[in-house]
BAPA-571965 format. One record per residue (C-alpha): residue in one letter; x, y, z. Coordinates in steps of 0.2 Angstrom, whole numbers, padded with zeros to 4 digits, always signed. Layout:
BEGIN
aXYZ
...
END
This chain:
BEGIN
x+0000+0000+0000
x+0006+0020-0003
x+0002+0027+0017
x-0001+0045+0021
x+0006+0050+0038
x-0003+0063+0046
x+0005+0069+0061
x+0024+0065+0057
x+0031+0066+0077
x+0036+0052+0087
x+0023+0040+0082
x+0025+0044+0064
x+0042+0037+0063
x+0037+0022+0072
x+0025+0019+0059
x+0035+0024+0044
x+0048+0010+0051
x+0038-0005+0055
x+0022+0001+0038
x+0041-0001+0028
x+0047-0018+0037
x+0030-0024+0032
x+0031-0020+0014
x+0023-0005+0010
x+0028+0014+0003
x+0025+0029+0013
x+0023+0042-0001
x+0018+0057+0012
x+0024+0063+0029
x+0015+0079+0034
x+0019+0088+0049
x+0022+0108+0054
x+0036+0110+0042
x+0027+0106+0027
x+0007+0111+0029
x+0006+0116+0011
x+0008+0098+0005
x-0007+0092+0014
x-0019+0095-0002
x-0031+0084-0008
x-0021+0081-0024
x-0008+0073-0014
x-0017+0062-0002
x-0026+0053-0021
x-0009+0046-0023
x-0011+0037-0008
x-0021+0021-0003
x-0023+0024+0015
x-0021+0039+0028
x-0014+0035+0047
x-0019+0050+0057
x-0009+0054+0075
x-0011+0073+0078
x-0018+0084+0090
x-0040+0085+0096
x-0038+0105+0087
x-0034+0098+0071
x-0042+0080+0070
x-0060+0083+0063
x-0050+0095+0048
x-0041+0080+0044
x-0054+0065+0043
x-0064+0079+0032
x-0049+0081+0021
x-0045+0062+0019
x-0064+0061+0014
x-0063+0075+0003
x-0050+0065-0008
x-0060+0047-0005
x-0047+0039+0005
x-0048+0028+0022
x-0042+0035+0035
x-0035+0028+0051
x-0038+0040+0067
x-0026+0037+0081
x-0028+0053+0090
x-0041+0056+0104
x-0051+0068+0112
x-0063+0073+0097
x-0076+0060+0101
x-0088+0074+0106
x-0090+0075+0086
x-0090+0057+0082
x-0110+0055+0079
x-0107+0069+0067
x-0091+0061+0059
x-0098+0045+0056
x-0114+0054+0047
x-0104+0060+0035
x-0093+0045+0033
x-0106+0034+0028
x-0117+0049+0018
x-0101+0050+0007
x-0095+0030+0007
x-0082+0036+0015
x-0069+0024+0027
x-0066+0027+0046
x-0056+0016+0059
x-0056+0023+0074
x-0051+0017+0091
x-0044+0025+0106
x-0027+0013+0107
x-0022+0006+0091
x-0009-0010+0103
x-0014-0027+0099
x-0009-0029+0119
x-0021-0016+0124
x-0036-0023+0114
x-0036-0039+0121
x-0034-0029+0138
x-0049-0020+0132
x-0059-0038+0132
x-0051-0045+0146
x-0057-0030+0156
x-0075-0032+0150
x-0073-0050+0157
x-0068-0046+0173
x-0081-0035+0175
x-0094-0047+0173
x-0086-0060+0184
x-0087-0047+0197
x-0103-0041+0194
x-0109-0050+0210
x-0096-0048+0222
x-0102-0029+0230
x-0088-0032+0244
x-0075-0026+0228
x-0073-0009+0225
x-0064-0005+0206
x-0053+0008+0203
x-0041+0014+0188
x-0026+0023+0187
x-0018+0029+0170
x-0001+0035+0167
x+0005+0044+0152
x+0019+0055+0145
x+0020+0072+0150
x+0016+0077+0130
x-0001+0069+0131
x-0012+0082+0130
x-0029+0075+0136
x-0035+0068+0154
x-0041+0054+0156
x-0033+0047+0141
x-0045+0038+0129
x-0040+0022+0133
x-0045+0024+0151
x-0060+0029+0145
x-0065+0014+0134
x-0057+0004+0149
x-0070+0013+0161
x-0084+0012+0147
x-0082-0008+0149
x-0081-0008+0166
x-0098+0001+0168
x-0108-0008+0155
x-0104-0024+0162
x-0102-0019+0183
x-0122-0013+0190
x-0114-0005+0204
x-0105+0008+0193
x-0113+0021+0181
x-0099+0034+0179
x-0081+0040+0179
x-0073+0056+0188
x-0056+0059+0186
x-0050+0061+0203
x-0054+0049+0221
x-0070+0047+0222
x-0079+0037+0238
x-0094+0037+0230
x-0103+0019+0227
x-0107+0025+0209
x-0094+0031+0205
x-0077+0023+0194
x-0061+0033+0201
x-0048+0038+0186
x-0032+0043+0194
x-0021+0051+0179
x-0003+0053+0182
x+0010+0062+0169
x+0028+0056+0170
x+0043+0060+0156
x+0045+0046+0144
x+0030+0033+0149
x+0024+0027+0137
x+0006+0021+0143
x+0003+0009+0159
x-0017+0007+0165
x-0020-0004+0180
x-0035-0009+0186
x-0038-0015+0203
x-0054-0023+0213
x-0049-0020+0230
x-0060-0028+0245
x-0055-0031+0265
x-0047-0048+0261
x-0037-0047+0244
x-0036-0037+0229
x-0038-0041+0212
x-0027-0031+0198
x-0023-0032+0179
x-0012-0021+0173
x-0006-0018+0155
x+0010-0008+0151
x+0019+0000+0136
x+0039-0003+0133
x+0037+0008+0119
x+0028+0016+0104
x+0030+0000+0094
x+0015-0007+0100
x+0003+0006+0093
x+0012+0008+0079
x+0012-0009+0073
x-0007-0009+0077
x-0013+0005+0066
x-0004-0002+0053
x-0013-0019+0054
x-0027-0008+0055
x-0024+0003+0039
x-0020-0017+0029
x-0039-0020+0038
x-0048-0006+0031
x-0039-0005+0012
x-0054-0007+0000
x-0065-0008+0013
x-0082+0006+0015
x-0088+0012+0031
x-0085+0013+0050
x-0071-0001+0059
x-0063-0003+0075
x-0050-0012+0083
x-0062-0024+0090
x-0068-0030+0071
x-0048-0030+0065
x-0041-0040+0080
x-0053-0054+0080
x-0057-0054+0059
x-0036-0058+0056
x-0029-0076+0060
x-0010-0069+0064
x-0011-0049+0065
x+0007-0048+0070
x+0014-0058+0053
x+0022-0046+0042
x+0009-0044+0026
x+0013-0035+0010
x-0001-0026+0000
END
């Protein structure tokens, strides 16, 4: 495949490095150096655009990728406030959208094990559940959106639970997100069901970028030739060996 990168930082040179070891061509890189290449004419030479920006400039990327018919895989969060409106216009144009809010392999079967654990303790009221998150210092948004989907599966499948709050909470209802910002952390969520006798904790933790990288890769082989709206959920469990290297 020919790849667009929007958002050519850190995460973009992972994905340039592991989108080459699995055999494709990255034909444009955009960043804040070179703005006036991101036109429409440029992203038709492509087959597939991987979008890791900021919130500010998200929704005028996904429009532009749609402008010029090409999928468009969107790694950045904190613009979910506008996804009803996104996804309208994605499928009213037959258009292509993969969204998720953590793009590692690792993190997505975290994501189910979560759910699972949540229903397991659905009838055990002597646990209380709590997350913490923690993130490098450049992430701009808090929670991250990963702790939110983790606190989404946790509330849909635990009755004692019907919201998040960012801070300690002692209230029965409430699920407490604790968000810490450390130089050079990659990502680490832990959650832990705590009672008077034991505590139950799962934890999932990032070495590095490669993880997503690799992911959003997978995810951008997934959705070429494909119409409509995908998440990582559909790509994970729809590819016998996800991690194999795949040409296209």
């Amino acid at each position: 495949m020919k790849i667009a990168i929007i958002g050519y930082g850190k995460m973009g040179v992972a994905i340039e490095k592991i989108a080459i070891e699995r055999g494709h061509e990255v034909v444009l890189k955009i960043n804040l150096d070179n703005m006036h290449e991101f036109t429409i004419e440029n992203l038709k030479k492509c087959d597939v655009a991987i979008e890791f920006t900021e919130p500010t400039s998200v929704i005028e990327n996904i429009y532009k990728c749609f402008e010029a018919n090409l999928p468009v895989v969107v790694g950045t969060t904190g613009w979910y406030n506008k996804f009803d409106e996104i996804k309208s216009t994605c499928l009213t144009t037959n258009n292509t959208l993969l969204h998720a809010t953590n793009y590692s392999l690792g993190v997505n079967l975290f994501f189910e094990l979560n759910k699972k654990l949540a229903q397991l303790m659905n009838n055990y009221s002597n646990y209380n559940v709590m997350m913490e998150e923690i993130h490098h210092t450049e992430k701009k948004d808090a929670p991250s959106g990963t702790a939110i989907t983790l606190a989404e599966g946790i509330i849909e499948n635990l009755e004692r639970k019907n919201k998040w709050v960012n801070n300690q909470t002692f209230e029965e209802n409430e699920l407490s997100i604790i968000s810490k910002r450390i130089n050079d952390v990659p990502g680490t969520h832990e959650i832990c069901y705590q009672s008077a006798e034991d505590d139950i904790t799962i934890t999932h933790t990032a070495y590095n970028r490669n993880g997503f990288a690799l992911g959003a890769v997978i995810g951008a082989e997934y959705i070429h030739n494909k119409k409509g709206i995908f998440t990582m959920k559909e790509v994970l469990f729809s590819l016998p060996n996800p991690s194999e290297g795949r040409a296209m």
